[in-house]
N, CA, C and O atoms as a MOPAC input file, in Angstrom:
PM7 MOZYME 1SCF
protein

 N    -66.21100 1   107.70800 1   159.41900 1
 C    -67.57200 1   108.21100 1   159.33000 1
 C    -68.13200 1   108.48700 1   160.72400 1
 O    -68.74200 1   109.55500 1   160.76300 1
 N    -68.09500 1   107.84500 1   161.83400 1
 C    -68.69300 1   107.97700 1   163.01600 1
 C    -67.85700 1   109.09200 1   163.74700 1
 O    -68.42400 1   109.76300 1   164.61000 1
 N    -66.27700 1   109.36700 1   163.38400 1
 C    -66.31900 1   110.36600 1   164.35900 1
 C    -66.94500 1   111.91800 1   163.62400 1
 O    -67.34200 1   112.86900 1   164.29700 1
 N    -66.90600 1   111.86900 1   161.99500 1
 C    -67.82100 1   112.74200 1   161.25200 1
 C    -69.40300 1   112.95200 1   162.08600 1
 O    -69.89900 1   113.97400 1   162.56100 1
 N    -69.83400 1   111.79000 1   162.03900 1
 C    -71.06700 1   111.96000 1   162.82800 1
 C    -71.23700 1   112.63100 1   164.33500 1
 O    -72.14200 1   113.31800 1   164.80900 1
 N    -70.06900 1   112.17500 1   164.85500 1
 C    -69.86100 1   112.97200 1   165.69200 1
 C    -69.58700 1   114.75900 1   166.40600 1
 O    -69.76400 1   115.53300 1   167.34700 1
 N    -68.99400 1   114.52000 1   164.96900 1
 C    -68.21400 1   115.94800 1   165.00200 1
 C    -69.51500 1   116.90500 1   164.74900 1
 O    -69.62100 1   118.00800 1   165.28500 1
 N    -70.58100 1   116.29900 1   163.78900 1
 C    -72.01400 1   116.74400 1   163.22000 1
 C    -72.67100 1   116.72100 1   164.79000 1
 O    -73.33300 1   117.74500 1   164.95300 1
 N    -72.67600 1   115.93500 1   165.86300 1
 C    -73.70300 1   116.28900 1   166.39800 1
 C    -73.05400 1   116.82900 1   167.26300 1
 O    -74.09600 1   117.26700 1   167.75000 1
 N    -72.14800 1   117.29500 1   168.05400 1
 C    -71.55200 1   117.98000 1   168.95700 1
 C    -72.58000 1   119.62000 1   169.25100 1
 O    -73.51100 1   119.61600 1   170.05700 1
 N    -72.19500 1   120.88200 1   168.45900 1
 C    -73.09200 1   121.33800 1   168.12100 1
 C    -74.52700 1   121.61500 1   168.64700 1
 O    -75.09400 1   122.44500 1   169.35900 1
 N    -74.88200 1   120.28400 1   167.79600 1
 C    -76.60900 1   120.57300 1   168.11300 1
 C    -76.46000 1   119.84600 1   169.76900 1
 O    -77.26700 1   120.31900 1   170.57000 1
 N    -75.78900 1   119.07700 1   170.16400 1
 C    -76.03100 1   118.85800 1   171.83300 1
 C    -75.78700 1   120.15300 1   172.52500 1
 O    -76.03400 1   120.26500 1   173.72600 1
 N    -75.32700 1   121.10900 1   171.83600 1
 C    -74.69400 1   121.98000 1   172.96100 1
 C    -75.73800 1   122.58300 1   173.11700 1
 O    -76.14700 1   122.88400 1   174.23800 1
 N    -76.47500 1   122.92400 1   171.82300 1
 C    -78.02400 1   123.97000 1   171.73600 1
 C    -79.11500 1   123.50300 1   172.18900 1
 O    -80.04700 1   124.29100 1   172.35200 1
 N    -79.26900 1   122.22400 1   172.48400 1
 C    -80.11900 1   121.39600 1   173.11900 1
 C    -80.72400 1   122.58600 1   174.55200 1
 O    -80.01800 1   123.24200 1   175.31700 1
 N    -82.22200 1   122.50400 1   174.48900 1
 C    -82.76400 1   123.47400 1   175.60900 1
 C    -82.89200 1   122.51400 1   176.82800 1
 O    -83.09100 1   121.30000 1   176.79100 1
 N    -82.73000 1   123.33400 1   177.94100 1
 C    -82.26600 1   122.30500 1   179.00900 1
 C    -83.03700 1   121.67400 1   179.80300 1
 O    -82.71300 1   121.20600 1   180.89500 1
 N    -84.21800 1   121.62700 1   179.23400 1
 C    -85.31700 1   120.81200 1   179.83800 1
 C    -85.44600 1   118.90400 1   178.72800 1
 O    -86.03300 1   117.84300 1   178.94400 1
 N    -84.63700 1   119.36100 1   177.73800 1
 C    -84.79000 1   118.30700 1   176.82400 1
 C    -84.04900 1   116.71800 1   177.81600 1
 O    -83.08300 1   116.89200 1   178.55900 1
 N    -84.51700 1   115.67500 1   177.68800 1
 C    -84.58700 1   114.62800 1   178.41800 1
 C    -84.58100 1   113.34900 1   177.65300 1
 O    -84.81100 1   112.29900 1   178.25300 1
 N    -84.40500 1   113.35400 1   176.74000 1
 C    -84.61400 1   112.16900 1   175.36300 1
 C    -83.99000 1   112.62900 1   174.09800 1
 O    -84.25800 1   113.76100 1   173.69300 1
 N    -83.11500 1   111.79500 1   173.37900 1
 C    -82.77300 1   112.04800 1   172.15200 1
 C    -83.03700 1   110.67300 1   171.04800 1
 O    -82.61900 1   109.56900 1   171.39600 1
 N    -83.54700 1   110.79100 1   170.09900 1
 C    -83.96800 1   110.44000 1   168.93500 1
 C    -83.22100 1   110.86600 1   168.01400 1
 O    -82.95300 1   112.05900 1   167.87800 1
 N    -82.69600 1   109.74500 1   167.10700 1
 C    -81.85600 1   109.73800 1   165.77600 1
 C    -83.23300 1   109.66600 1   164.60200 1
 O    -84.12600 1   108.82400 1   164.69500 1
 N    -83.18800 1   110.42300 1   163.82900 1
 C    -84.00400 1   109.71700 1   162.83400 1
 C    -83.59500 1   109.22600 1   161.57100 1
 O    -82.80200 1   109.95200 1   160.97200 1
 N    -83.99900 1   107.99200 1   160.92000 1
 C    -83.11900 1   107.72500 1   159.40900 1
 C    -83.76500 1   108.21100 1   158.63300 1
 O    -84.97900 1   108.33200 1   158.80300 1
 N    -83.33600 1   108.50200 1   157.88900 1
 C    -84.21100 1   108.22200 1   156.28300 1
 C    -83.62900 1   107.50400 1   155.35400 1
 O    -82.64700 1   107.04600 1   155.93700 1
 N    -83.61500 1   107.11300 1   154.26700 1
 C    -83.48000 1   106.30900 1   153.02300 1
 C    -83.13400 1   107.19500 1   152.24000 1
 O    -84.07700 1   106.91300 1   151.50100 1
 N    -82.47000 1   108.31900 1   151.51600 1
 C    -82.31400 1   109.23400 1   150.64900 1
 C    -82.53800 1   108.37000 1   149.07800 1
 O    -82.82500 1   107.18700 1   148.88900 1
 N    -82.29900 1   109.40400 1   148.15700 1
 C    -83.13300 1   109.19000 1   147.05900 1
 C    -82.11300 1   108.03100 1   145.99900 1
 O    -82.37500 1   107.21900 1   145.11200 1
 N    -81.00700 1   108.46000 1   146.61100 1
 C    -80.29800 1   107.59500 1   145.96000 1
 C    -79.43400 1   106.59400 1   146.70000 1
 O    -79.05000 1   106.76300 1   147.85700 1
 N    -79.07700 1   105.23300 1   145.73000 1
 C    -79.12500 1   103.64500 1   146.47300 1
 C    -78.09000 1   104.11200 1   147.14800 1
 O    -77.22200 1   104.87700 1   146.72800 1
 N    -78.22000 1   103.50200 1   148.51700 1
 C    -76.90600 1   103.43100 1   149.61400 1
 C    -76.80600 1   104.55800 1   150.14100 1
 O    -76.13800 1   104.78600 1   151.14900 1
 N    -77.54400 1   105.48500 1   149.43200 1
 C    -77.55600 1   106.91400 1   150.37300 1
 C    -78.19500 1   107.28000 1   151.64300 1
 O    -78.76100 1   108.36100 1   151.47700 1
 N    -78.33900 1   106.86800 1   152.77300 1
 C    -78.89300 1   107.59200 1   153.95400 1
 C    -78.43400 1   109.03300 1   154.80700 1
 O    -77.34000 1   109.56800 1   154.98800 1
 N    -80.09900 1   109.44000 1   155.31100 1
 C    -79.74800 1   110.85400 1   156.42900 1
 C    -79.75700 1   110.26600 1   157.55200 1
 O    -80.20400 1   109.13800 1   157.76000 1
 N    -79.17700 1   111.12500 1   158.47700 1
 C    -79.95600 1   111.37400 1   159.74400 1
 C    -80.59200 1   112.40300 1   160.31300 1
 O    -80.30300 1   113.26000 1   159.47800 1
 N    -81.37400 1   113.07600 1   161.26900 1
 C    -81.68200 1   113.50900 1   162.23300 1
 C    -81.99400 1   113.82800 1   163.47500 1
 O    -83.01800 1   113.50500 1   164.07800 1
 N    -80.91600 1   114.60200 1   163.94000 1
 C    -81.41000 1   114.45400 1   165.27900 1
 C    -82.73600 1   115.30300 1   166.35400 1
 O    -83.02000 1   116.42500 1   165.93400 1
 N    -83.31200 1   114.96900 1   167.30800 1
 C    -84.65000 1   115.29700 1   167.32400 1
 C    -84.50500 1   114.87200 1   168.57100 1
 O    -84.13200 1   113.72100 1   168.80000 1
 N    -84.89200 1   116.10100 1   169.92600 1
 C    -84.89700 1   116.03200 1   171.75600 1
 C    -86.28500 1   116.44100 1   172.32900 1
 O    -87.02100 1   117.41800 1   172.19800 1
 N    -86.31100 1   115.64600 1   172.79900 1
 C    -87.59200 1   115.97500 1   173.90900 1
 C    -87.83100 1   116.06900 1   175.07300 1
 O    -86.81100 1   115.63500 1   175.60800 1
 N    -88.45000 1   116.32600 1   175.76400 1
 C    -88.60900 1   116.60900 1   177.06900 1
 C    -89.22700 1   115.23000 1   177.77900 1
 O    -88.84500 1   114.93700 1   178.91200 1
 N    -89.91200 1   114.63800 1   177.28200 1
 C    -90.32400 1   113.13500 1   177.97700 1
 C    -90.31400 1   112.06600 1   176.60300 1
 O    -90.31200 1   112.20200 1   175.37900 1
 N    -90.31000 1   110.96300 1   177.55500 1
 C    -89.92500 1   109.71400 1   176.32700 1
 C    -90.87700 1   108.53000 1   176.72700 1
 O    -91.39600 1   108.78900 1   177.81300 1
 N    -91.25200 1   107.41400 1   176.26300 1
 C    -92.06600 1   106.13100 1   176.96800 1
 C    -91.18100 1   105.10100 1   175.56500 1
 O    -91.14400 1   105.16200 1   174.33600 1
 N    -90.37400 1   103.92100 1   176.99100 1
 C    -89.64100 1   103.69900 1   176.25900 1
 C    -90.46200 1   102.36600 1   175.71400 1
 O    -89.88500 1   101.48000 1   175.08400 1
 N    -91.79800 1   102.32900 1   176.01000 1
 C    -92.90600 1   101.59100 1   175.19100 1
 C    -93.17800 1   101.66100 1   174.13600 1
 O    -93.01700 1   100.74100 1   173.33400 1
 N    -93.83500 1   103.17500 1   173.77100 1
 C    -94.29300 1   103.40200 1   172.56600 1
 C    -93.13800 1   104.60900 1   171.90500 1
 O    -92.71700 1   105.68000 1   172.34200 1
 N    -92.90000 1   103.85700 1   170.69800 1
 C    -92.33800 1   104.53800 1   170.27300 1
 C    -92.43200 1   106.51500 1   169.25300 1
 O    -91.72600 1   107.33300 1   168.66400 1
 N    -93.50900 1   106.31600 1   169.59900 1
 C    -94.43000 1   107.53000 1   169.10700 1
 C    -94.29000 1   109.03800 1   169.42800 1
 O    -94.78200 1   110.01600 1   168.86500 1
 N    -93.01200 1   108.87600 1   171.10700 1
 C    -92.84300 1   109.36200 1   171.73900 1
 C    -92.02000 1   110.80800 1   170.92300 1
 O    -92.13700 1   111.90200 1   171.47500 1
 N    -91.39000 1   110.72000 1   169.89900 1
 C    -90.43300 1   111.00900 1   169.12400 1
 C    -90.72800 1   111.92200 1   168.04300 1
 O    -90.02800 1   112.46800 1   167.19000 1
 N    -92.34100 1   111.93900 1   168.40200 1
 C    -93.27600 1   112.11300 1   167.20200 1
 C    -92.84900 1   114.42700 1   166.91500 1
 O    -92.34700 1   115.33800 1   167.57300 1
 N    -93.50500 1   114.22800 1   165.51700 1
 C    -92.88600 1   116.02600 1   166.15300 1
 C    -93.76200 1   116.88800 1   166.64600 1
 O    -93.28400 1   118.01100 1   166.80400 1
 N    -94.79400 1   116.77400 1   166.92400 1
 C    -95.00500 1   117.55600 1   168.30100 1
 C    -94.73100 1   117.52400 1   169.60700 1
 O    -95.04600 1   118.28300 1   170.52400 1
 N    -94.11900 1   116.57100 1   169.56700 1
 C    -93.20300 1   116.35100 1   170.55300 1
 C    -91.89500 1   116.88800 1   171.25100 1
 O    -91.52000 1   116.82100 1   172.42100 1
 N    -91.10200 1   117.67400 1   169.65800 1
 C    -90.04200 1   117.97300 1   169.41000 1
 C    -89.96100 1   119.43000 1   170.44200 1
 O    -90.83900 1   120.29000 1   170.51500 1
 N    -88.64700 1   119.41300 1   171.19000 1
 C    -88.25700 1   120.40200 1   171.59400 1
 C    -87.13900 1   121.28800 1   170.99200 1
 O    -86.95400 1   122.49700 1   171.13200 1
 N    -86.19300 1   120.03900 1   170.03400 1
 C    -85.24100 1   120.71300 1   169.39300 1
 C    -85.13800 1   119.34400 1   168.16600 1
 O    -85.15700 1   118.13300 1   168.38900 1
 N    -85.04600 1   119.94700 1   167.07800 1
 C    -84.50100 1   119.42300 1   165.97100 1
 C    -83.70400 1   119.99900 1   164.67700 1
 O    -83.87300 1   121.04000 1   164.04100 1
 N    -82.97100 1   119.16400 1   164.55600 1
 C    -81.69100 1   119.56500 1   163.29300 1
 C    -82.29100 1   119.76000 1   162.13300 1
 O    -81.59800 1   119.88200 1   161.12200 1
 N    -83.91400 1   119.83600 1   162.05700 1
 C    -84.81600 1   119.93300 1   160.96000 1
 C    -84.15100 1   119.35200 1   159.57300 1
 O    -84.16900 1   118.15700 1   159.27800 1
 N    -83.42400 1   120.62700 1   158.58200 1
 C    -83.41400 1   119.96300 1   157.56400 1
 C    -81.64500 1   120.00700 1   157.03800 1
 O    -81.10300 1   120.07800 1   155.93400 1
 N    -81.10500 1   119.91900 1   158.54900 1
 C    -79.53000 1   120.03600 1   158.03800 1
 C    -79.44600 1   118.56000 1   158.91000 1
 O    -79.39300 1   118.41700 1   160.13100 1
 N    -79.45400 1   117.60100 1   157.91900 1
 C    -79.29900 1   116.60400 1   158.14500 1
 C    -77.75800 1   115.87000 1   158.01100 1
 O    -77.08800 1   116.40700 1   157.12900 1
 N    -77.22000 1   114.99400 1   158.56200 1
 C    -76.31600 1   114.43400 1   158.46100 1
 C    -75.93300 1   112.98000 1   157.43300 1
 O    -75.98300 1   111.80000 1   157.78000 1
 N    -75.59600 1   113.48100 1   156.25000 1
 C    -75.98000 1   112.21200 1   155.00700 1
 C    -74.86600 1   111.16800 1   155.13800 1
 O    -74.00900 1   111.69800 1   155.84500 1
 N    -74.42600 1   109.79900 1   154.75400 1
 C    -73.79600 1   109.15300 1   155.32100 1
 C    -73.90200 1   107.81000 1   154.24600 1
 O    -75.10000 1   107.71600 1   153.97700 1
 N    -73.33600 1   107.01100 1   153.70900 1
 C    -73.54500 1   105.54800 1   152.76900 1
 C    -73.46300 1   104.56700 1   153.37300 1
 O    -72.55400 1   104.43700 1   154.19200 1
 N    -74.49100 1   103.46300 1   153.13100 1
 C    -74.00500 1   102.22400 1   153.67300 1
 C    -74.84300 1   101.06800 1   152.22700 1
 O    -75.48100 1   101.27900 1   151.19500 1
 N    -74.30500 1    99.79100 1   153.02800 1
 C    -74.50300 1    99.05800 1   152.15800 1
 C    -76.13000 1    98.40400 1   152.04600 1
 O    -76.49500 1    97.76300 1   151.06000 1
 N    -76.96900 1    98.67100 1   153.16400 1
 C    -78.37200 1    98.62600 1   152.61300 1
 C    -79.00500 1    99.12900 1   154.27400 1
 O    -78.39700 1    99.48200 1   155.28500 1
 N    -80.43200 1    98.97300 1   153.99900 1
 C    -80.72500 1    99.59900 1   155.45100 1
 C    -80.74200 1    99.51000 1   156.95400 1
 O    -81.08400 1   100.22600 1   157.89500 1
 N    -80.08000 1    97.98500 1   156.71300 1
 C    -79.72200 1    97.11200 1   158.19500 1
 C    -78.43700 1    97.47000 1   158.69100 1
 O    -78.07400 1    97.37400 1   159.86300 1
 N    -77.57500 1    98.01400 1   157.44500 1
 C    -76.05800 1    98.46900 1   158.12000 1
 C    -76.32600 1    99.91500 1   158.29700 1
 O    -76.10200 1   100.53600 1   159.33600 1
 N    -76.85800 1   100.44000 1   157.12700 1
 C    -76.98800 1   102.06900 1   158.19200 1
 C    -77.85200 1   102.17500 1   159.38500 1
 O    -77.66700 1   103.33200 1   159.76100 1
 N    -78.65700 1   101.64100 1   160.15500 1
 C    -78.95200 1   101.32700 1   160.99300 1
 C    -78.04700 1   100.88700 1   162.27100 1
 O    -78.06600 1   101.30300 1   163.42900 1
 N    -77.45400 1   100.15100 1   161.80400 1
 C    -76.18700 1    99.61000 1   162.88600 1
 C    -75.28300 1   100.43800 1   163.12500 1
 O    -74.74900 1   100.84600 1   164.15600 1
 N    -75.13300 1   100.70600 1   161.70700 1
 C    -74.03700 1   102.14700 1   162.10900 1
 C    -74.43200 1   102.96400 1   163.05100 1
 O    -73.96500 1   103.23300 1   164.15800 1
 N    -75.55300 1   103.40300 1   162.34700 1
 C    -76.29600 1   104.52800 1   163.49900 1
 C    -75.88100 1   104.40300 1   165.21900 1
 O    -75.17500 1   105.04300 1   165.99800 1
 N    -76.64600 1   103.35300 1   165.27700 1
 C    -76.55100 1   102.70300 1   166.51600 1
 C    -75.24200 1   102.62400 1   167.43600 1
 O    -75.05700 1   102.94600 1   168.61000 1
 N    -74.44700 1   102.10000 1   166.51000 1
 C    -72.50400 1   102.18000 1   166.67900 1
 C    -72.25900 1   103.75100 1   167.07600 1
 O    -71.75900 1   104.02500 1   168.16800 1
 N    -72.54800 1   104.53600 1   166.35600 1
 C    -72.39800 1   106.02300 1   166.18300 1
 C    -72.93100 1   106.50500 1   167.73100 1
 O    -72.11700 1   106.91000 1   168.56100 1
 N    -73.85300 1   106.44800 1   167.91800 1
 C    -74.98500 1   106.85800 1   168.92000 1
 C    -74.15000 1   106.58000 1   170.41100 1
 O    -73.84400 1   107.45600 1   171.22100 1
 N    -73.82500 1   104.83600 1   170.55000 1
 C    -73.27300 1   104.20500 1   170.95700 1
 C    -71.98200 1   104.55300 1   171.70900 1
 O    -71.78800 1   104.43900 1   172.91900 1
 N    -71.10000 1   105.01800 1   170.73200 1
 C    -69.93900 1   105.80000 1   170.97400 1
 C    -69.58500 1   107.10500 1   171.69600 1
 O    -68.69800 1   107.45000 1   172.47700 1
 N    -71.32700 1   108.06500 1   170.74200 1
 C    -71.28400 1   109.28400 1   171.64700 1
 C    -71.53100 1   109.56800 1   173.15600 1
 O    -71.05000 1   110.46700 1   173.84600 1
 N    -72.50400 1   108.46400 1   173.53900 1
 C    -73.05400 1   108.33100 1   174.84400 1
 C    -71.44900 1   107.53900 1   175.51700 1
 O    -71.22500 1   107.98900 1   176.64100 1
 N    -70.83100 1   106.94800 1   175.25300 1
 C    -69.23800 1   106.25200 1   175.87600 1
 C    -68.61700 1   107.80700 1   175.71300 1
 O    -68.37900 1   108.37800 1   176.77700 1
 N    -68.43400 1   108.28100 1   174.91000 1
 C    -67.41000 1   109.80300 1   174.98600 1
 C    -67.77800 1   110.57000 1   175.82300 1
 O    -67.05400 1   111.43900 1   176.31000 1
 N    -69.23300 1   110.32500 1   176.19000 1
 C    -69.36800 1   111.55100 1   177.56600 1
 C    -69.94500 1   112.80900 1   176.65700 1
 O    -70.21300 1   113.72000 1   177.44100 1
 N    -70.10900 1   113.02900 1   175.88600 1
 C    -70.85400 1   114.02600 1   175.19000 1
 C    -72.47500 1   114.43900 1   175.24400 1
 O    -72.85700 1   115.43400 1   174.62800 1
 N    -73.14600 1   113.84400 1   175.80200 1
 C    -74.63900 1   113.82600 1   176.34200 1
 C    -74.65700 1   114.86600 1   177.11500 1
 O    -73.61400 1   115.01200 1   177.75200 1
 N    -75.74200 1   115.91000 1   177.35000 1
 C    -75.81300 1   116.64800 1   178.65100 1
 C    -76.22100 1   115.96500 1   179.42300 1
 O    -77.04000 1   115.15300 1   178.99000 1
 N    -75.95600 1   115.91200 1   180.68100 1
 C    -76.48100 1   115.78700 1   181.73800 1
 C    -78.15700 1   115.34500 1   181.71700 1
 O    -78.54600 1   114.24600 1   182.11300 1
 N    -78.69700 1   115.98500 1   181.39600 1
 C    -80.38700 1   115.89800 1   181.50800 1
 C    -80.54500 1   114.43400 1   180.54600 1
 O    -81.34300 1   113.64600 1   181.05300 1
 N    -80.00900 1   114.02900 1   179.44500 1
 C    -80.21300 1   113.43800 1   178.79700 1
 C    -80.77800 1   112.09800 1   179.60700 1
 O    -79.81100 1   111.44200 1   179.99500 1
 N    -81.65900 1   111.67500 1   179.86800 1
 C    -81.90800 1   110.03600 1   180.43500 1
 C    -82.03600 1   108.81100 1   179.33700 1
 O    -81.57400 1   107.69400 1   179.57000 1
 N    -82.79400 1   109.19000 1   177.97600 1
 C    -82.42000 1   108.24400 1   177.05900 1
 C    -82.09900 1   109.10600 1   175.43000 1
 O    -82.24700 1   110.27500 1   175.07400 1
 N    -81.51600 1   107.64200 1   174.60800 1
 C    -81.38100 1   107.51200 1   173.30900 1
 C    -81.76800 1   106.84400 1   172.86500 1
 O    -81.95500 1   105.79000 1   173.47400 1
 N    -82.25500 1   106.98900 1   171.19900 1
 C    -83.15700 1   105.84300 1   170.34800 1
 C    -82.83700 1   106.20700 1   168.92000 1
 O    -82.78200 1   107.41100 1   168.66700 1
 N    -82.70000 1   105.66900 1   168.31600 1
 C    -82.44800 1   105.63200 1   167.15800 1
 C    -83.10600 1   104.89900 1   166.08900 1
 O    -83.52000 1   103.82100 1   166.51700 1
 N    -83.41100 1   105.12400 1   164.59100 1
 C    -84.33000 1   104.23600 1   163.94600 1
 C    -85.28300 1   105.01600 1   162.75400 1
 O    -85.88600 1   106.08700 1   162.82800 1
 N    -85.16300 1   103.96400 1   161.54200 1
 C    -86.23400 1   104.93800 1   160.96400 1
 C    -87.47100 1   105.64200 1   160.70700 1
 O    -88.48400 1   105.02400 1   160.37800 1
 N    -87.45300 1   106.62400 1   160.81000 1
 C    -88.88600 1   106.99500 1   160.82400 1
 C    -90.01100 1   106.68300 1   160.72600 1
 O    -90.95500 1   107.10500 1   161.39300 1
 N    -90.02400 1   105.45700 1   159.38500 1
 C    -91.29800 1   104.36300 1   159.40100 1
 C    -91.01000 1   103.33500 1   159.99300 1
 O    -91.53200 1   102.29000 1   159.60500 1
 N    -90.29300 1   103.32300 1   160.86600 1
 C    -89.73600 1   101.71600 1   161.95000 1
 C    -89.84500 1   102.19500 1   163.45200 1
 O    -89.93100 1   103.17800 1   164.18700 1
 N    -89.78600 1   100.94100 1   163.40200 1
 C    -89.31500 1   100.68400 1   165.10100 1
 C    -88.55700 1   101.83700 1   165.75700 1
 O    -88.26800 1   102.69700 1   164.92500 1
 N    -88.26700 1   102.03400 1   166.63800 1
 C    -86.62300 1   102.51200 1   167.22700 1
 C    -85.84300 1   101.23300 1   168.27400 1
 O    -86.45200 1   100.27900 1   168.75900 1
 N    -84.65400 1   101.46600 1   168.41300 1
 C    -83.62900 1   100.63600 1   168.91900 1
 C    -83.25200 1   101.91900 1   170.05700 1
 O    -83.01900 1   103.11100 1   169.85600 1
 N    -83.30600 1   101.05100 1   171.41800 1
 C    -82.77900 1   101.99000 1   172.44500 1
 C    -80.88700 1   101.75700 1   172.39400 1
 O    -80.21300 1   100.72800 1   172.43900 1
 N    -80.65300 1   102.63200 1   172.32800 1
 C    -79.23000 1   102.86200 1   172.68400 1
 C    -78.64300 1   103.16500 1   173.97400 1
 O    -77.42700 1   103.03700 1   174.11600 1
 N    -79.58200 1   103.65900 1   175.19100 1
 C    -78.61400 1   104.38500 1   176.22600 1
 C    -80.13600 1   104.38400 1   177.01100 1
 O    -81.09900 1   104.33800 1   176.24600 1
 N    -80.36000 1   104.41900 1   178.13400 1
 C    -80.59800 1   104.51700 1   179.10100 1
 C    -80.27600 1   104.31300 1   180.62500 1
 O    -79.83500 1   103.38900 1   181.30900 1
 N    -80.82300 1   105.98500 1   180.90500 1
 C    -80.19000 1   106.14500 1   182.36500 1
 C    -81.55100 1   106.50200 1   183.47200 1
 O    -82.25000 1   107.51500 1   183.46600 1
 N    -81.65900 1   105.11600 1   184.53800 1
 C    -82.76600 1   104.81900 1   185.18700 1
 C    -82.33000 1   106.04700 1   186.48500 1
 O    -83.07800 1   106.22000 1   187.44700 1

């Protein structure tokens, strides 16, 4: 599944506009049990305070509604996964350059930083 996820976001990093500086995973809960999305969603500035940062007017580029769907066993493991996923891509070297952070998390939650570069 994660290098699927991978293979899904390759792609949209490449189209990423080159002022973008932050990337955001977003979850959702899909309609059916064990079913989760993702989305991915870049911005140009981030505050790795508030998480609000992520918000979509914010958005410089997003995967809108071609989301990346994925199963887990409730919402703490697709979460982790996520994270694992995220995790991996930033170790493969697949980030542009500009990228300074990653966050991941669901939309009505928190986010979890994954990657930052001071």
């Amino acid at each position: 599944m994660k290098q699927n996820m991978i293979a899904w976001l390759k792609p949209h990093l490449n189209a990423l506009p080159a002022e973008a500086k932050a990337l955001c995973l977003n979850l959702y809960e899909s309609e059916e049990d064990g079913e989760f999305d993702a989305q991915l969603v870049a911005c140009a500035a981030y505050d790795r305070e508030d998480p609000d940062w992520a918000c979509p007017q914010n958005e410089l580029y997003t995967t809108g509604e071609e989301l990346f769907g994925f199963a887990a066993e409730d919402w703490e493991a697709a979460l982790d996964l996520m994270l694992e996923t995220m995790s991996e891509a930033v170790a493969e070297g697949i980030l542009p350059d500009t990228i300074e952070y990653v966050a991941a998390g669901f939309v009505d939650g928190d986010l979890e930083e994954v990657f930052y570069r001071a």
